[in-house]
C-alpha positions in Angstrom: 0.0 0.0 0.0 1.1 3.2 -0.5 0.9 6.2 2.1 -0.6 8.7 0.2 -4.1 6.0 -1.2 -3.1 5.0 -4.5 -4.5 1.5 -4.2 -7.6 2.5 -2.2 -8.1 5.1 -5.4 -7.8 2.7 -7.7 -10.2 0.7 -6.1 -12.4 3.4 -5.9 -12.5 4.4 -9.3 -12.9 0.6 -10.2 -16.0 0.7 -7.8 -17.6 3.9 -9.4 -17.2 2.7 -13.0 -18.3 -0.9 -11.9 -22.1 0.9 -9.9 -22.9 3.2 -13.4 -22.1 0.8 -15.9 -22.1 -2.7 -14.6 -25.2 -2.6 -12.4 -28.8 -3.3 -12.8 -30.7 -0.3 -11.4 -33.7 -2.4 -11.0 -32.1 -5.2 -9.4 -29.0 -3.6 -7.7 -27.1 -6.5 -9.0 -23.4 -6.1 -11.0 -23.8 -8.2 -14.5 -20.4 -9.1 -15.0 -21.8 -11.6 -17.7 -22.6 -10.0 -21.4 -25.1 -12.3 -21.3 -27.4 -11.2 -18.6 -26.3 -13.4 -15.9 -25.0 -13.3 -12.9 -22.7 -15.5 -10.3 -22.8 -15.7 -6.7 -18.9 -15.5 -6.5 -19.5 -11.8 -8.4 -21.8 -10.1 -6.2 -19.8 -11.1 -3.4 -17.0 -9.5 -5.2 -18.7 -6.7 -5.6 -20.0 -6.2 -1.8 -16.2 -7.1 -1.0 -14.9 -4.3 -2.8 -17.3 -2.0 -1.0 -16.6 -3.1 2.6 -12.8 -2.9 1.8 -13.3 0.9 0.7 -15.2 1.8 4.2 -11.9 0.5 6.2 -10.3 3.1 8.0 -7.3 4.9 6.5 -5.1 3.1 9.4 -6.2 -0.4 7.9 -5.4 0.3 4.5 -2.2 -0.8 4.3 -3.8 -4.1 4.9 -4.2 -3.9 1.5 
């Protein structure tokens, strides 16, 4: 990790682009899948990535 956020900005931009674009409004889940579909293992990807961005600064070099 570095000290001034890099990774946990990368992450958050990944997050952002992965809500508007990736997400079914209707449905709230992420449709990795161009087919429609989606995976178990994704969504809990997903809600991973989120709880990893609420951490406390002093946890992120966890990361």
């Amino acid at each position: 990790m570095t000290e001034d956020g890099t990774y946990h900005q990368a992450m958050a931009d990944y997050a952002d682009e992965l809500w508007s674009t990736m997400r079914d409004p209707g449905t709230g889940l992420v449709h990795f899948d161009s087919s429609g579909g989606t995976e178990a293992i994704q969504q809990a990807a997903f809600a991973q990535l989120h709880a990893v961005l609420a951490w406390p600064r002093e946890l992120w070099p966890t990361l």
